[in-house]
LOKEGU-430515 format. One record per atom (N, C-alpha, C): atom name; x, y, z. Coordinates in nm, 2 decimals. Example, Ala and Ser with C-alpha at 12.3 -4.5 7.8 and 13.67 -1.06 7.14 Angstrom:
<recs>
atom east north up
N 1.32 -0.57 0.78
CA 1.23 -0.45 0.78
C 1.32 -0.33 0.78
N 1.28 -0.22 0.71
CA 1.37 -0.11 0.71
C 1.29 0.00 0.79
</recs>
This chain:
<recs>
atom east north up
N 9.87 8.02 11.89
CA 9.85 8.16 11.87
C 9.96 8.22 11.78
N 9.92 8.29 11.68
CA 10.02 8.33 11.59
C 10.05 8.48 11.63
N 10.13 8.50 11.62
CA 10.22 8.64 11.71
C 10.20 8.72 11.59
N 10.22 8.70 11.47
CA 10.22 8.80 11.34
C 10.09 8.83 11.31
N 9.99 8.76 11.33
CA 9.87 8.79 11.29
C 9.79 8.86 11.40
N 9.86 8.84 11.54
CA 9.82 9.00 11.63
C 9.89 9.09 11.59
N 10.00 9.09 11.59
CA 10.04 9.24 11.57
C 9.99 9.33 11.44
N 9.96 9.18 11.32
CA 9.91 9.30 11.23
C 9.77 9.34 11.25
N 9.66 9.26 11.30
CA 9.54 9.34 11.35
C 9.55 9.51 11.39
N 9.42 9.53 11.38
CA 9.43 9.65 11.39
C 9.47 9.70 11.54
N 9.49 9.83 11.57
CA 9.54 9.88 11.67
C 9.58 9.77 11.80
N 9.61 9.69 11.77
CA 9.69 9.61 11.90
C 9.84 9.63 11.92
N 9.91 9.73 11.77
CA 10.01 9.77 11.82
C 10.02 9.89 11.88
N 9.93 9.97 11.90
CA 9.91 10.10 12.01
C 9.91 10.07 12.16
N 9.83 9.97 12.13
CA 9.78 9.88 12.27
C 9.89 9.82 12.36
N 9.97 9.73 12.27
CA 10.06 9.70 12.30
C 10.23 9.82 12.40
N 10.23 9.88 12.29
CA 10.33 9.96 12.34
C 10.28 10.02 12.45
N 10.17 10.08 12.46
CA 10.09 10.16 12.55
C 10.10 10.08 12.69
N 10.09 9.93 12.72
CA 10.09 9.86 12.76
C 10.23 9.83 12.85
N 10.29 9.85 12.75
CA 10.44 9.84 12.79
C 10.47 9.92 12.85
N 10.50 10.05 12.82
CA 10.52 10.18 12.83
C 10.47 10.18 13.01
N 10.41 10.23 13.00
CA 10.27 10.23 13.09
C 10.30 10.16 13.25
N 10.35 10.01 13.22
CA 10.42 9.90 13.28
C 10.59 9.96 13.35
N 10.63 9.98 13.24
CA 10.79 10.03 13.27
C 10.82 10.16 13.34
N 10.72 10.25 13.30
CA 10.72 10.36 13.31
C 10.69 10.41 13.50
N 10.54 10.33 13.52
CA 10.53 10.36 13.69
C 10.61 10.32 13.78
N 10.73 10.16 13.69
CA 10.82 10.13 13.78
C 10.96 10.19 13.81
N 10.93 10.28 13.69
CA 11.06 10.38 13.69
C 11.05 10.48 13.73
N 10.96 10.50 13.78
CA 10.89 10.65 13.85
C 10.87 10.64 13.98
N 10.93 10.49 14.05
CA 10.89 10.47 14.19
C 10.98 10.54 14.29
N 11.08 10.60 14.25
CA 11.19 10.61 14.32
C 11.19 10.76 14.27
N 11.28 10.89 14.35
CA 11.29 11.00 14.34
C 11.48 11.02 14.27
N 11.52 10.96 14.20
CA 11.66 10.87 14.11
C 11.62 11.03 14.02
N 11.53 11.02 13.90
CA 11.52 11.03 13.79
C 11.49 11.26 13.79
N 11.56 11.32 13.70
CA 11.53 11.46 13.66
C 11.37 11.49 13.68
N 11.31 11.61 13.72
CA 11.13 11.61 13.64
C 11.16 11.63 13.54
N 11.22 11.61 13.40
CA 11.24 11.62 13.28
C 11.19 11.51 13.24
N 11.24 11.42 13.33
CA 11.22 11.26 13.31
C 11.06 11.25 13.26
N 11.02 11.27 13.39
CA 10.87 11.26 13.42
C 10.78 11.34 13.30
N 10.87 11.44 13.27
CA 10.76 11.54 13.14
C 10.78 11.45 13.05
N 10.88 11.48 12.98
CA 10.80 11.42 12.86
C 10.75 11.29 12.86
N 10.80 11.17 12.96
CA 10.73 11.09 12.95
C 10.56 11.09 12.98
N 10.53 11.16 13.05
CA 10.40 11.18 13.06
C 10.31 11.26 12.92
N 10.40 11.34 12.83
CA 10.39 11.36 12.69
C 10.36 11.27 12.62
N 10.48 11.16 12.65
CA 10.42 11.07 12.55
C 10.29 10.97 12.57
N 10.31 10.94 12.72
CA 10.15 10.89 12.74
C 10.05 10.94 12.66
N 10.02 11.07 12.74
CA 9.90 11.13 12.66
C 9.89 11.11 12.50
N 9.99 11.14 12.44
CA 10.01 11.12 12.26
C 9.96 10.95 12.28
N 10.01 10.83 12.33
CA 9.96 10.71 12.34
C 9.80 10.67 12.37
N 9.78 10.79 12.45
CA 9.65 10.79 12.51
C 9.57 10.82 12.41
N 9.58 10.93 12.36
CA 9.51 11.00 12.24
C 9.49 10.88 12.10
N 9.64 10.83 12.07
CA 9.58 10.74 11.97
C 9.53 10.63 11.99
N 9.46 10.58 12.11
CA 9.42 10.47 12.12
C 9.25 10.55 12.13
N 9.22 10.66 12.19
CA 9.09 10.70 12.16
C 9.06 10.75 12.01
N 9.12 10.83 11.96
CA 9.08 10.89 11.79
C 9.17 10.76 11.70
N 9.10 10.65 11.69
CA 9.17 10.53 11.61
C 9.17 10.58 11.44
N 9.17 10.71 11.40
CA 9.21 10.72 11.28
C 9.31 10.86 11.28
N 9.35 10.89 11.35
CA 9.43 11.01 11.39
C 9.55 10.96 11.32
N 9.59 11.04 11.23
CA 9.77 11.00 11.19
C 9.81 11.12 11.27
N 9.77 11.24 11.30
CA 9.88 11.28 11.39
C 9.96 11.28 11.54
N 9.80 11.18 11.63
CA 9.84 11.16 11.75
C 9.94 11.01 11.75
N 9.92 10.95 11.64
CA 10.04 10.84 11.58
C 10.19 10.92 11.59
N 10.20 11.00 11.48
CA 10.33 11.06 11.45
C 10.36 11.14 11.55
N 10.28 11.21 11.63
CA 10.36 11.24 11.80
C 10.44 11.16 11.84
N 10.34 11.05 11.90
CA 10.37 10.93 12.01
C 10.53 10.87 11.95
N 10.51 10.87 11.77
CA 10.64 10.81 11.73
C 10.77 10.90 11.74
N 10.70 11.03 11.69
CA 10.85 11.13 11.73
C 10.87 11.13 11.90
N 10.83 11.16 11.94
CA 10.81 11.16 12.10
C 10.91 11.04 12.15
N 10.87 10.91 12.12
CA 10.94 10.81 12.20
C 11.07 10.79 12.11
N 11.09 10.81 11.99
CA 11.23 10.80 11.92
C 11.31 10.91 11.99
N 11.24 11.03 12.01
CA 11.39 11.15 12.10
C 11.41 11.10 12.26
N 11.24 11.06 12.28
CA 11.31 11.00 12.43
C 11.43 10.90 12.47
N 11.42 10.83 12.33
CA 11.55 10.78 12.37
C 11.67 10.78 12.41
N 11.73 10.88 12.31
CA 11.84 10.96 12.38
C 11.80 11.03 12.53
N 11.72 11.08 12.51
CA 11.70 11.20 12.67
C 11.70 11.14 12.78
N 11.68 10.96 12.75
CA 11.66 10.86 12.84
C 11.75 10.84 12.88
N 11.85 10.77 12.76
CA 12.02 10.77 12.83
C 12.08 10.86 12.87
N 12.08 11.00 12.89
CA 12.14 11.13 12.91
C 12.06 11.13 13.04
N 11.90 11.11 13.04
CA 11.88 11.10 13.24
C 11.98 10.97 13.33
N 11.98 10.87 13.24
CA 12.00 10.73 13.32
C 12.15 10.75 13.37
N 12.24 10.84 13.22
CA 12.37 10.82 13.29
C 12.37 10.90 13.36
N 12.35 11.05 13.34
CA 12.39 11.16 13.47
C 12.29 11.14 13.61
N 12.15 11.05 13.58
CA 12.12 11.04 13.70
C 12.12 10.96 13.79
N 12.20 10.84 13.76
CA 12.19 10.70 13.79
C 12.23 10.67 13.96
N 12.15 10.62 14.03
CA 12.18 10.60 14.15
C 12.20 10.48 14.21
N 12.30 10.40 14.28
CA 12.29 10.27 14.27
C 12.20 10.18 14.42
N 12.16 10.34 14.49
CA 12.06 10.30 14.59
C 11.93 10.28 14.53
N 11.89 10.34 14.43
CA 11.74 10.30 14.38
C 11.77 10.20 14.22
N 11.79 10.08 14.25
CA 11.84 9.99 14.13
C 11.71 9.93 14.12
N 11.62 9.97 14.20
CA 11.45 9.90 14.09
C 11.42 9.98 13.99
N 11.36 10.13 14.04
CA 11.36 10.23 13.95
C 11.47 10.21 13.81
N 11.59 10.23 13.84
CA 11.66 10.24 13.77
C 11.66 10.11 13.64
N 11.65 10.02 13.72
CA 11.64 9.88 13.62
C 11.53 9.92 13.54
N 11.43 9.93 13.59
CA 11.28 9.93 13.47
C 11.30 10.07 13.38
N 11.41 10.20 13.44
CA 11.41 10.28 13.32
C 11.47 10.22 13.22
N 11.63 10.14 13.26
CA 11.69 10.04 13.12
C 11.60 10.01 13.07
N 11.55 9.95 13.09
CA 11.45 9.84 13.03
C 11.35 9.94 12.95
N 11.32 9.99 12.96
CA 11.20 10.12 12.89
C 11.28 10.19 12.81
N 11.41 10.19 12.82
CA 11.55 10.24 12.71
C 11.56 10.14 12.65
N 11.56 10.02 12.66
CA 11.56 9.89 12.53
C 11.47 9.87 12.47
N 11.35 9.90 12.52
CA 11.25 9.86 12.46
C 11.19 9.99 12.37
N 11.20 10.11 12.37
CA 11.23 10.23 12.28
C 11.22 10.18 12.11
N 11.37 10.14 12.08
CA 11.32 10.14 11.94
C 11.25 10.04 11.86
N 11.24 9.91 11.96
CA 11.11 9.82 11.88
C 10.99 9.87 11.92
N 10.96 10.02 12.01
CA 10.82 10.04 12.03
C 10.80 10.15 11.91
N 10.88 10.21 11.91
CA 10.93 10.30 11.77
C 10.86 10.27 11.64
N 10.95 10.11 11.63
CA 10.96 10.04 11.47
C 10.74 10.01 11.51
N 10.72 9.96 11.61
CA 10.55 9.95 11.57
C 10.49 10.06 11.56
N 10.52 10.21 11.61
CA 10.46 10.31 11.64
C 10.47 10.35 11.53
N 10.55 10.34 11.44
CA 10.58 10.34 11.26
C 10.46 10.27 11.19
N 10.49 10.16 11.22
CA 10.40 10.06 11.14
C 10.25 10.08 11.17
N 10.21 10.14 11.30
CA 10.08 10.17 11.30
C 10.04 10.30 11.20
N 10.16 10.41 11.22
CA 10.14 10.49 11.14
C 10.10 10.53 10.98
N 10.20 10.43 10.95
CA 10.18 10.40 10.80
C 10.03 10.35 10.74
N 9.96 10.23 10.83
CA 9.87 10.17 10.83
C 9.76 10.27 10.84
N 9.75 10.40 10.93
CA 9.70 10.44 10.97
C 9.67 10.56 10.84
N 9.76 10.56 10.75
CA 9.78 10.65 10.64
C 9.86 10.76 10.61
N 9.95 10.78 10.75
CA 10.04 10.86 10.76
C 10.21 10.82 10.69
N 10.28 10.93 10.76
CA 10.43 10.92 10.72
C 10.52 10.98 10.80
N 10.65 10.94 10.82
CA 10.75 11.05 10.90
C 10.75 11.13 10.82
N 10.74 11.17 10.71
CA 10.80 11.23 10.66
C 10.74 11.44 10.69
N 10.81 11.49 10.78
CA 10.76 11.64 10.79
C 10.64 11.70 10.72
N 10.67 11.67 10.56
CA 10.64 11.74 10.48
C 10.47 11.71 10.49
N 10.47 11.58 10.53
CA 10.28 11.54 10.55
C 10.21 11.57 10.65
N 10.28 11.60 10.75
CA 10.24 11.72 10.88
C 10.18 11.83 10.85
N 10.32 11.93 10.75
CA 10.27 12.03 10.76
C 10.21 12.08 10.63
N 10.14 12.05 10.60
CA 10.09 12.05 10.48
C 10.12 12.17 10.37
N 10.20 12.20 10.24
CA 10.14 12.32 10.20
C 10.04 12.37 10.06
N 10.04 12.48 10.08
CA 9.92 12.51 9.98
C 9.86 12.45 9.90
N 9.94 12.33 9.84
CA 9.89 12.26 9.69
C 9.81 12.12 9.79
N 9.79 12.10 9.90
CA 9.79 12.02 9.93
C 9.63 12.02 10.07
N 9.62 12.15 10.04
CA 9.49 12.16 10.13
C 9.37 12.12 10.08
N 9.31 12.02 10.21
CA 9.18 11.94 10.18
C 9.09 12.03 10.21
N 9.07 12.09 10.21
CA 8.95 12.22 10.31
C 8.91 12.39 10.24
N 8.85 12.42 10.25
CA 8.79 12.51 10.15
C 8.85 12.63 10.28
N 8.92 12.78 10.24
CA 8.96 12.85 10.29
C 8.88 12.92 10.29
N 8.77 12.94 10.40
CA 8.70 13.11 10.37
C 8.72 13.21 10.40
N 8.83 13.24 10.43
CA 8.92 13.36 10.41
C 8.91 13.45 10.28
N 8.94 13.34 10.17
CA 8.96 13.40 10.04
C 8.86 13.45 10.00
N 8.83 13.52 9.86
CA 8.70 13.54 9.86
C 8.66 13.56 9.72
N 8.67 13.39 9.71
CA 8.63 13.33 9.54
C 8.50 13.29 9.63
N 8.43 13.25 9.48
CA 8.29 13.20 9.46
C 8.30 13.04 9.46
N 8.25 12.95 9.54
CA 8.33 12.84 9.54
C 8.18 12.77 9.47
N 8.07 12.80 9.44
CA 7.96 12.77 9.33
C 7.89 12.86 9.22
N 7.93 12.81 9.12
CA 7.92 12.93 9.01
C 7.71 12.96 8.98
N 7.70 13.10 9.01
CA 7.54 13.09 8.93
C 7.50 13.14 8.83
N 7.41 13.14 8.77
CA 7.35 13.20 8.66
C 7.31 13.30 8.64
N 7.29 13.37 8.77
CA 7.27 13.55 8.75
C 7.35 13.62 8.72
N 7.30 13.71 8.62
CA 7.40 13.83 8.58
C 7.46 13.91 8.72
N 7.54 13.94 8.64
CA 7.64 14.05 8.80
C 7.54 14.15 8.82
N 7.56 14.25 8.96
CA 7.49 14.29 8.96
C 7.47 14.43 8.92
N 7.40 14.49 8.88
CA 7.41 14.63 8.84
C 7.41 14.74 8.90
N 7.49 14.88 8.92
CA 7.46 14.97 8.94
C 7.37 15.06 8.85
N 7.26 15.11 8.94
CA 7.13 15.21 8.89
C 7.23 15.38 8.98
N 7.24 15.46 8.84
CA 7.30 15.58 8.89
C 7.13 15.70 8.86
N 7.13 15.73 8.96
CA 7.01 15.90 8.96
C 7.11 16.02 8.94
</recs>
């Protein structure tokens, strides 16, 4: 079984992480150790995981899940040290472990992204003016030109 030629298949690195996540996550949630802060966003990020494994062409439920689990990282070590308890050391072990495992789920959550046609990069989020796919009907051009004369006013 060649390990590189799963991961580059399509969406098996969503799957994967999602997998992981998922895994690390209920066992670090077994114990009452951890902030509800903990609990929020990680449950944030699920959903953004969840999301891109149903809309498989979405770049932006990708670039969530990716920003999402890159800040968790920090917020993770900032719960683990101020909340670390050494009577619940199961919990606690599988949050480590969901804190190591962070930036290689990151580095795929990227690589899906890219693949997927996206970018970190802000500026392809938020799209501006020069860059809109979509017809604004707000404005109020003629977006098909016709052959009739304008029309006339008749004055009595």
């Amino acid at each position: 079984m060649d390990f590189r030629a799963i991961m580059s298949s399509s969406f098996v690195r969503v799957k994967l992480v999602t997998l992981v996540h998922l895994t690390l996550l209920s066992n670090a949630l077994l114990s009452s150790w951890s902030p509800p802060a903990f609990l929020f966003y990680n449950v944030i990020f699920m959903i953004c995981l969840f999301w891109a494994l149903h809309a498989k062409e979405s770049v932006d439920s990708v670039y969530m899940a990716t920003i999402i689990n890159a800040g968790s990282f920090f917020l993770d070590l900032f719960c683990i040290i101020g909340y670390f308890s050494a009577h619940n050391w199961w919990s606690v072990t599988f949050a480590i472990i969901n804190l190591v495992a962070r930036p290689f789920t990151t580095i795929l959550l990227q690589r899906e992204l890219t693949e997927r046609g996206g970018s970190l990069n802000p500026a392809a989020i938020f799209p501006t003016t020069e860059q809109r796919s979509y017809e604004d009907i707000d404005r109020n051009t003629q977006s098909v030109p016709t052959n009739q004369p304008p029309p006339t006013t008749v004055t009595f």
